[in-house]
Structure formats: structure tokens, C-alpha cells
DRENDO-1510 file (C-alpha; in Angstrom, 1 decimal, always signed):
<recs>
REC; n; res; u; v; w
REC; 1; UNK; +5.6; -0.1; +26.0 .
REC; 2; UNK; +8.4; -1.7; +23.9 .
REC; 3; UNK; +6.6; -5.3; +23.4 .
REC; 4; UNK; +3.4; -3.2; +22.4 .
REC; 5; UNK; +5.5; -1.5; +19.5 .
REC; 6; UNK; +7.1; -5.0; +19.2 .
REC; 7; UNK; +3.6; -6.6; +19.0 .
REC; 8; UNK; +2.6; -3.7; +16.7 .
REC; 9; UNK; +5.6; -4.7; +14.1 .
REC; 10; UNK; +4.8; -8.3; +14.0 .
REC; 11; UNK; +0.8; -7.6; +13.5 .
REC; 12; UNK; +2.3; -5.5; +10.4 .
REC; 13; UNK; +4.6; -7.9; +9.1 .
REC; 14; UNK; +1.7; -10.6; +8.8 .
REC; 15; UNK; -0.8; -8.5; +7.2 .
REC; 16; UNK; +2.0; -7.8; +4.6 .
REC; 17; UNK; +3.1; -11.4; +4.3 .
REC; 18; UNK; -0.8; -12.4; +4.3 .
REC; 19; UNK; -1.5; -9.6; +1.5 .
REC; 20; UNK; +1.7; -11.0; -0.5 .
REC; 21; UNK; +0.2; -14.7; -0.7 .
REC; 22; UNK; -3.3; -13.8; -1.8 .
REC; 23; UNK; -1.6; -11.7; -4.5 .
REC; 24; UNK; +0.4; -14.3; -5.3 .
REC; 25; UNK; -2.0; -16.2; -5.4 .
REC; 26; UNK; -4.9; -14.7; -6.5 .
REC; 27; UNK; -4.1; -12.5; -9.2 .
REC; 28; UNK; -4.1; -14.4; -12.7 .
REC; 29; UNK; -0.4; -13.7; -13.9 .
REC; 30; UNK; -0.6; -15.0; -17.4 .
REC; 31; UNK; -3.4; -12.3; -18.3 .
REC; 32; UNK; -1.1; -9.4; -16.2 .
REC; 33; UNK; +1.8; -10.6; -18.1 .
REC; 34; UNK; +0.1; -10.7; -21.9 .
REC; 35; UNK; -1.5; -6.6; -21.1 .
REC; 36; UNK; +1.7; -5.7; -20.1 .
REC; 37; UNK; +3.1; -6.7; -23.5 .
REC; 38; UNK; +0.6; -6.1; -25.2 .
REC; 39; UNK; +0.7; -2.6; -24.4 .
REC; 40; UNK; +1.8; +0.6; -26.8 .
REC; 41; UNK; +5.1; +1.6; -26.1 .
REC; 42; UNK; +4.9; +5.3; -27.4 .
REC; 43; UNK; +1.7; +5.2; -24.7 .
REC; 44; UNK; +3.7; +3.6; -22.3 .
REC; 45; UNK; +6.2; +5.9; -23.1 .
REC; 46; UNK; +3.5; +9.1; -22.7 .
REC; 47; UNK; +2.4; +7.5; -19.7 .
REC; 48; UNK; +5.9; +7.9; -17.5 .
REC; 49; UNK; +6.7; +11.3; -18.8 .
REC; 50; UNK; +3.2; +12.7; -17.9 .
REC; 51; UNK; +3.7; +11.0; -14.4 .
REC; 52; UNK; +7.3; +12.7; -14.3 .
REC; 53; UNK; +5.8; +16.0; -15.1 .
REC; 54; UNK; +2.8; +15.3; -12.3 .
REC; 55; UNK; +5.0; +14.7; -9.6 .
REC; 56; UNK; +7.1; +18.3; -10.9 .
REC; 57; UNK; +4.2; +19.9; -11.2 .
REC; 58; UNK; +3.2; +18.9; -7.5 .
REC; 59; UNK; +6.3; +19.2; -6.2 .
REC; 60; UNK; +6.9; +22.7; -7.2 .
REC; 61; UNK; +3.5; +23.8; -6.0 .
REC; 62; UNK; +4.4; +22.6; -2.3 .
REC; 63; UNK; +7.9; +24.2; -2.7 .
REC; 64; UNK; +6.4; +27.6; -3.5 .
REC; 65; UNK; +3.7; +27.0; -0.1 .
REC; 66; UNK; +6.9; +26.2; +1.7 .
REC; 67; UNK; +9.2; +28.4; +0.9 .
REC; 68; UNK; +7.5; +31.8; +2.1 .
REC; 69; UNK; +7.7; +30.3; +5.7 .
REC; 70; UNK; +11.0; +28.1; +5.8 .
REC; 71; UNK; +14.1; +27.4; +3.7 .
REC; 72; UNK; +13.6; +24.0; +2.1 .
REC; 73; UNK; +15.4; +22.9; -1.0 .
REC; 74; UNK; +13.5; +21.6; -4.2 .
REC; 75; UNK; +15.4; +18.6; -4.6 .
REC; 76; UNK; +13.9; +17.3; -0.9 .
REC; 77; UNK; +10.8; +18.6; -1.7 .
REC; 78; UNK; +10.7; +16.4; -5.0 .
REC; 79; UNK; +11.6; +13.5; -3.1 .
REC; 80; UNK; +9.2; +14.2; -0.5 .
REC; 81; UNK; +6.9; +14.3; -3.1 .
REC; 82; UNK; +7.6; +11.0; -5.0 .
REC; 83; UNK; +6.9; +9.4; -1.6 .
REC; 84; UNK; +3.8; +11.2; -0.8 .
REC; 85; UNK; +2.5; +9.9; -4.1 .
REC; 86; UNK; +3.6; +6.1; -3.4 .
REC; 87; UNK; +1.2; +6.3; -0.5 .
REC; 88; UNK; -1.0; +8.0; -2.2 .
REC; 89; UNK; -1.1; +4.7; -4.6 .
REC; 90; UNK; -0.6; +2.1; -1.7 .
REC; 91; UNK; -3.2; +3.4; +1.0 .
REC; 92; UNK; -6.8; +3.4; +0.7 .
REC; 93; UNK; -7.6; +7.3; +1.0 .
REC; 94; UNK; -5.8; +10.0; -1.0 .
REC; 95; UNK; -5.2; +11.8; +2.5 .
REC; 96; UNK; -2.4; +9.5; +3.0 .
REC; 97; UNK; -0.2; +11.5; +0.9 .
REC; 98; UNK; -0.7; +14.7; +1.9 .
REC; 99; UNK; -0.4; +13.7; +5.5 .
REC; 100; UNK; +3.4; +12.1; +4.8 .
REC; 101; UNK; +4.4; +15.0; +2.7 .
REC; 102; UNK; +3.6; +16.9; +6.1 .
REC; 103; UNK; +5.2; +14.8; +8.0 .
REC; 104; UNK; +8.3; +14.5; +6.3 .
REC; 105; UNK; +8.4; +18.4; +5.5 .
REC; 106; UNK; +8.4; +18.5; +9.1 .
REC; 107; UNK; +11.7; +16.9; +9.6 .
REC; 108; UNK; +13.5; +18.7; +7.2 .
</recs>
């Protein structure tokens, strides 16, 4: 059972190395680079605080669900949350999220 998880790990690792290089390689930089300064600050600017406020806004809705049936503190639920939203952003179904907030509101 431990070289399958071993196995497991190194299948992972190359798919993220692989995924790396053709970013690296793919993705035309210059063009990235020149939007990215090119770009309103004051919307930029928007842009974080309304994410901030998202992830509050989500955050406090699952601490309101989880606090009628156990005692968990904001602060864990905010972080929890911040991490449900990265994979949320790095996996290819929206489900992702919400199945990691579960998780992880299961260990606390």
C-alpha cells in the first residue's frame, strides 16, 4: 500500500511539473505583463476589496450553518474559507470548494 501512495505522489508531482513548463512556456508573458500594467488601479483596487468582502460574506454564512450544531470559531472558518475558494479557482468544477470547506470543517 505505501509504494501505491508513493506512486500516487510522483504521478502528481509530474503533472504539476508538466503543467508548470507548458505555462511557462506557452503563455505569451509580454502581453500578461503589459495588461497587468495597463490596468486601473482604483479598479484593481475595487477588485481586492470586493473579493475581501466575498470571502466575508461566505465565510460568515458557513459560520452561522455551523454554529447551531458545533462550536467553531470565525477566524477558522475564514480561513477555511479562503482555501475553499483557492480550489474553487484551481480545480475544474466549483464542487471542489465546497467539498474542502467540508473536509476541513470536519477536522476542526
Amino acid at each position: 500500500m505505501k509504494n501505491n501512495i508513493g506512486f500516487l505522489q510522483l504521478v502528481k508531482f509530474s503533472i504539476f511539473i508538466f503543467l508548470i513548463y507548458y505555462l511557462y512556456t506557452k503563455v505569451p508573458w509580454r502581453e500578461v505583463n503589459d495588461v497587468i500594467f495597463s490596468a486601473s488601479v482604483d479598479m484593481l483596487i475595487l477588485a481586492i476589496i470586493l473579493q475581501i468582502a466575498s470571502v466575508l460574506i461566505i465565510s460568515a454564512r458557513w459560520w452561522m450553518i455551523l454554529r447551531k450544531g458545533a462550536e467553531v470559531k470565525l477566524q477558522s472558518v475564514l480561513k477555511i474559507g479562503y482555501i475553499g475558494i483557492m480550489f474553487n479557482n484551481f480545480m475544474p468544477s466549483s464542487i471542489g470548494g465546497d467539498f474542502v470547506r467540508g473536509y476541513y470543517i470536519s477536522k476542526t
